[in-house]
C-alpha positions in Angstrom: 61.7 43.2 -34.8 63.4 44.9 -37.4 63.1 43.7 -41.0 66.7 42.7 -41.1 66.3 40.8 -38.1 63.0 39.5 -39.2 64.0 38.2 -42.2 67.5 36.8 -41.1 65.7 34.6 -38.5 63.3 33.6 -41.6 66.2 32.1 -43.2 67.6 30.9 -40.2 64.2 28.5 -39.4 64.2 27.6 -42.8 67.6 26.1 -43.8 68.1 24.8 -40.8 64.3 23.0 -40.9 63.6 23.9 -37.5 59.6 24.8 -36.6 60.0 28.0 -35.3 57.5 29.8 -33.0 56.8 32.4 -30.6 58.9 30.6 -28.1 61.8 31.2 -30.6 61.2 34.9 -30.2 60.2 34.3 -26.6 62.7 31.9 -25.2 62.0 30.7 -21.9 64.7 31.2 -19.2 64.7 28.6 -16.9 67.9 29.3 -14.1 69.3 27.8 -10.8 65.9 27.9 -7.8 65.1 31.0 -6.7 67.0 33.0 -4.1 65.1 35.6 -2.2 68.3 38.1 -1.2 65.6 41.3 -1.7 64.5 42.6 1.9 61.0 42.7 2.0 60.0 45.8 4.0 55.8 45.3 3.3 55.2 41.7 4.7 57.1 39.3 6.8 59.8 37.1 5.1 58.6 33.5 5.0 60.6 30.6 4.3 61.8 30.0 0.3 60.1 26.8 -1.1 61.2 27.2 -4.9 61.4 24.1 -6.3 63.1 25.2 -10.0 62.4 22.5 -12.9 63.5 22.4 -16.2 62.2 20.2 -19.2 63.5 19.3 -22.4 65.2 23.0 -22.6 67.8 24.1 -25.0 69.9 26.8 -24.8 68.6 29.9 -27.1 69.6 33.7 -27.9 66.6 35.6 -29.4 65.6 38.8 -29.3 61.9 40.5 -30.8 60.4 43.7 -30.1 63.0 44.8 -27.5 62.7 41.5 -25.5 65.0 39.2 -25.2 66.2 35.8 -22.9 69.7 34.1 -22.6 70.2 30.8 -21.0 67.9 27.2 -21.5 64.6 27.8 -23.0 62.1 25.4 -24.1 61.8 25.8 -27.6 60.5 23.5 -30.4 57.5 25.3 -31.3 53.5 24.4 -30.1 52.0 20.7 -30.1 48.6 20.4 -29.1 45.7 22.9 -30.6 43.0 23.7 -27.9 40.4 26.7 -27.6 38.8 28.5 -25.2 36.0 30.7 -26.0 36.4 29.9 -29.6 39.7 31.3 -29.4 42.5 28.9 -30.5 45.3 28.4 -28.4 48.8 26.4 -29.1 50.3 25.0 -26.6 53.8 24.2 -26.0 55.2 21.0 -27.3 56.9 20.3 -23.4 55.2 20.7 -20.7 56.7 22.1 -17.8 56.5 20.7 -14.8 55.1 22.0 -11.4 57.5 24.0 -9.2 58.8 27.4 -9.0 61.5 29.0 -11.6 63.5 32.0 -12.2 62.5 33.5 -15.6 64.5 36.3 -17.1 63.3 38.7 -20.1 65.4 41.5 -21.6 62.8 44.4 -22.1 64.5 47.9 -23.4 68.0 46.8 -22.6 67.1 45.9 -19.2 67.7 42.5 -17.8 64.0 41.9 -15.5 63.1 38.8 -13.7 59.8 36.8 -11.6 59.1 34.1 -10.4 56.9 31.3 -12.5 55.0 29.4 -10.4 53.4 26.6 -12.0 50.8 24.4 -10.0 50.7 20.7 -9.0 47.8 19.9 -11.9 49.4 21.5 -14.9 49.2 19.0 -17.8 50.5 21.2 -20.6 47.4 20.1 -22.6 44.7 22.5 -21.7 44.9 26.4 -21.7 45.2 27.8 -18.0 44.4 31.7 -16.7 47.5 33.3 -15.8 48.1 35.7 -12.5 50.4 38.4 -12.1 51.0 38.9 -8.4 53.2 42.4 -7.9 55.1 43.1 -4.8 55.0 46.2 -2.8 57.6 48.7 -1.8 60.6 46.7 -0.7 59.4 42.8 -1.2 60.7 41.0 -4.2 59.0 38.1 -6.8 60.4 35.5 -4.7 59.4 37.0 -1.1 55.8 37.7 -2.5 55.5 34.4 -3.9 56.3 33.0 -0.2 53.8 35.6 1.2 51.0 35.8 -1.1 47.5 34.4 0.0 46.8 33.7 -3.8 48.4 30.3 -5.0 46.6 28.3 -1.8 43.6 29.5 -3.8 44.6 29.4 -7.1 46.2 25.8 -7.3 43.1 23.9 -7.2 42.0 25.5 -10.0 45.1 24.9 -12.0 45.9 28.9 -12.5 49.4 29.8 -13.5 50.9 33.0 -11.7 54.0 34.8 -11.8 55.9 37.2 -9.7 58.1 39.6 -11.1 60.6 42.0 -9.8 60.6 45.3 -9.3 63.7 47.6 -9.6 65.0 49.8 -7.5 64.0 53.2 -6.2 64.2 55.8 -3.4 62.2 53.1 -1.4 63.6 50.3 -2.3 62.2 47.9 -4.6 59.0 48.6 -6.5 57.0 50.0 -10.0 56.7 52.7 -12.2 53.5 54.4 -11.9 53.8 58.1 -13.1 55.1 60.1 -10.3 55.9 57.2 -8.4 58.0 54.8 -7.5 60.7 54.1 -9.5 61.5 56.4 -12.1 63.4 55.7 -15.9 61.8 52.5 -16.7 58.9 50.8 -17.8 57.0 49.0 -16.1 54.1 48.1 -18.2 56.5 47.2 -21.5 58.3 45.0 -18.7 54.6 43.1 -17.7 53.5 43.0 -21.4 56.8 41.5 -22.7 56.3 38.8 -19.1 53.0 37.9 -20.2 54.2 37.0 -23.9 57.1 35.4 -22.4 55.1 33.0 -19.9 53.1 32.2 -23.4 56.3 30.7 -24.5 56.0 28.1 -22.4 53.1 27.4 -20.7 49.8 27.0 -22.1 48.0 30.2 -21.3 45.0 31.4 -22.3 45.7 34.8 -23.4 41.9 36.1 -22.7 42.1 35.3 -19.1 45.1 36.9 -17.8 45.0 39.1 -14.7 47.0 41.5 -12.7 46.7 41.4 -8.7 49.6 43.6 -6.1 49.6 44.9 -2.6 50.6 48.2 -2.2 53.0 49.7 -4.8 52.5 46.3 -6.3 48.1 47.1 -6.4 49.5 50.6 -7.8 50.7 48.6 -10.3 47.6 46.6 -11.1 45.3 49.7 -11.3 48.3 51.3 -14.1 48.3 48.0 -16.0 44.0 48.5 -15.8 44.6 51.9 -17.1 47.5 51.4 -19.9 47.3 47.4 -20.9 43.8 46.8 -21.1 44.5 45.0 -24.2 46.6 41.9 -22.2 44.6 42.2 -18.6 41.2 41.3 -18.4 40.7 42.2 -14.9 42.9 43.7 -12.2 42.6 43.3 -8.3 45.0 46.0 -6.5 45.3 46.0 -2.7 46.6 49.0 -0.4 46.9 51.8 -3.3 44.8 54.0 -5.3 44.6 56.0 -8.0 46.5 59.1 -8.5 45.5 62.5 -8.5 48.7 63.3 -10.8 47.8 60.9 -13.7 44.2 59.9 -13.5 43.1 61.7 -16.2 45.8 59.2 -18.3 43.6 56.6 -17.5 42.1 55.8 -20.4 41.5 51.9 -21.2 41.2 50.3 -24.4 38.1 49.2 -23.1 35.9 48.5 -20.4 37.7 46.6 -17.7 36.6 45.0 -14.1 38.5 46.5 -10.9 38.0 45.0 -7.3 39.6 47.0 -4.7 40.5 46.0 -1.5 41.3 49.0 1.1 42.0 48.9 5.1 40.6 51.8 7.3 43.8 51.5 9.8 44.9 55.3 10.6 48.8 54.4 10.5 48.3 52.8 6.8 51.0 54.5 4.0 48.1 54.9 2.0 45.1 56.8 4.0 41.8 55.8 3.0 40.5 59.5 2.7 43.3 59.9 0.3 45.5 63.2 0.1 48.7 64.3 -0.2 51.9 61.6 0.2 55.3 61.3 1.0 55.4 57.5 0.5 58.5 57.6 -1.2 61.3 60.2 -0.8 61.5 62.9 -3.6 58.3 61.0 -5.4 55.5 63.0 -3.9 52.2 61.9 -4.6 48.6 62.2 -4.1 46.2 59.7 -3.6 42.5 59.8 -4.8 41.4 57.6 -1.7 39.3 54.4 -1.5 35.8 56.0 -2.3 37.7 58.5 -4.9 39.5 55.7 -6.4 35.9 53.7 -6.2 34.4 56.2 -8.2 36.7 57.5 -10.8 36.8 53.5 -11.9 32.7 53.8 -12.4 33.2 56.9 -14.0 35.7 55.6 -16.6 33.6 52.4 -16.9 30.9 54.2 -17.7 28.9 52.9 -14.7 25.4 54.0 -14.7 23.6 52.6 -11.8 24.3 53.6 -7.9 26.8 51.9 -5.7 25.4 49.2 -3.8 25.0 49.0 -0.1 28.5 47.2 1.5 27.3 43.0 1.8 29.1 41.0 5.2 32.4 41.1 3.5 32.6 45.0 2.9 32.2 45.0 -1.0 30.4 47.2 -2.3 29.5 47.7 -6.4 28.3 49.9 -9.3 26.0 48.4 -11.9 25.2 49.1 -15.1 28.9 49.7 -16.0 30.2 49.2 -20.3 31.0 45.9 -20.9 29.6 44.4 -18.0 32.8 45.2 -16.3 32.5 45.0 -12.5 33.6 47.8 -10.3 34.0 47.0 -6.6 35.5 48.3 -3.4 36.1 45.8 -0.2 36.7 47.6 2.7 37.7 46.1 5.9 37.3 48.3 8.4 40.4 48.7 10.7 42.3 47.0 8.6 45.7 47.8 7.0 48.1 46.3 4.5 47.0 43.4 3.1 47.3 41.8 -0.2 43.3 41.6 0.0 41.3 38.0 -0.6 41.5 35.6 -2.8 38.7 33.8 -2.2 36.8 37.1 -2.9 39.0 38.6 -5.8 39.4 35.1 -8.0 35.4 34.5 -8.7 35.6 38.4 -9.9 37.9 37.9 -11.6 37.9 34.8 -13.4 34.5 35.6 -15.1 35.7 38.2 -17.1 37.8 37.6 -20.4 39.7 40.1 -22.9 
């Protein structure tokens, strides 16, 4: 925010006696139920469930650090003070109510959307983890969200998650992630500035935020591990791996747990041995493959200990790695595209904090 701006919207809270707050900067765009119209070319369409809700919003026009929302936003700053891990964390005066809801956020210029999916057991009062659940090559926020194995695991534990949308590329519909797969735009201002804007108006515990994707999607979730360390504790990607072209970019703020899940199946887009790609047209890549990706995450972790031998589910894991950061490849053997396990992923996950 400029100085101008800054100070203008000083004035602007303070003669007109309102309690402003990050949801001022942040307003919360809460639109008609979401309308999957994107074809999904990675998974098969399911049927749309959104269920959009709205509470106590008021129409707002803000814009911070190159991120902005238009439409009904909850503001009316924070209510209730709670803390997790000795961190304190205020939650938003309304509590929104379960469903699903299109969000919008104005990052760079660009108008970007997901899906918020809040969970039957959200109160409001206590801080939750929040998921980010990319798409791959083709799907959209609202087509993953019907697809994903993740909420059905995540709803009993009362975790927020939200799917955004990609933009469009020789492909179709995915993320920037160097050479690939959409070019011109960023893609991890885009999930920092969804993550701030989710604060806004849900109770979310920054330290436990995660990124999880399938695909071009778990392309995205090893970048955001790479470049946005700072906001995502722990990433789970699915059907990608790192690449050749960028890897030595990778350099995270600090230590930070990665749980791969990979498919053996011969016709996959993404071999498991890795090599050179033509996954999307003009965006040639080359994939470090499963065991290459496996290792260059100990490597960067600083892992010191061996990788262990693969248990009944196909995970194996380095020890000894900085931070206690976990590093672990699931390989299912013939298998091809999936969006990996939950019920394997979220116990990784959920022990780690930022």
């Amino acid at each position: 925010m400029s100085l101008v701006r800054a100070f203008s919207w000083l004035i602007w809270c303070t003669v007109g006696s309102l309690g402003c707050s990050r949801a001022d900067l942040y307003p919360v765009t809460q639109n008609a139920p979401a309308d999957d119209s994107a074809n999904d070319t990675d998974s098969t369409a399911a049927t749309n469930t959104a269920d959009a809700s709205t509470t106590g919003a008021s129409t707002t026009d803000a814009s911070a650090t190159g991120a902005s929302t238009t439409g009904a936003s909850t503001t009316g700053a924070s209510a209730t003070a709670s803390t997790t891990g000795g961190s304190p964390v205020l939650c938003p005066e309304l509590a929104l109510q379960p469903g699903d809801s299109n969000q919008t956020v104005i990052v760079g210029g660009m108008t970007r959307n997901y899906v918020l999916h809040i969970p039957p057991n959200y109160t409001g009062r206590d801080p939750v983890p929040l998921v980010v659940d990319f798409h791959g090559v083709g799907g959209s926020g609202m087509s993953h969200r019907s697809n994903s194995p993740y909420p059905a695991e995540l709803d009993p534990e009362g975790v927020v998650m939200a799917f955004p949308d990609g933009l469009r590329g020789p492909a179709g519909t995915a993320w920037n992630v160097g050479p690939c797969c959409v070019a011109d735009v960023d893609d991890v201002a885009f999930a920092r500035a969804l993550v701030e804007h989710a604060q806004a108006s849900v109770c979310i515990d920054a330290s436990r935020v995660y990124a999880v994707g399938v695909l071009t999607g778990g392309g995205m979730a090893h970048y955001l591990a790479c470049h946005a360390a700072d906001v995502f504790a722990a990433v789970a990607p699915a059907a990608f791996d790192l690449l050749e072209e960028n890897v030595d970019d990778c350099q995270p703020a600090r230590p930070v747990s990665v749980i791969s899940f990979r498919g053996t199946a011969a016709d996959s887009r993404v071999p498991y041995e890795g090599g050179a790609s033509a996954l999307v047209p003009g965006m040639p890549l080359t994939f470090l493959g499963a065991e290459g990706t496996f290792e260059a995450w100990a490597s960067i972790n600083g892992c010191t200990g061996p990788a262990s031998t693969p248990d009944a589910d196909g995970c194996s894991e380095y020890s000894g790695c900085n931070g206690g950061a976990d590093v672990i490849l699931c390989t299912e053997r013939d298998g091809g595209e999936e969006p990996g396990d939950p019920s394997i992923a979220w116990p990784v996950l959920k022990r780690h904090q930022r």
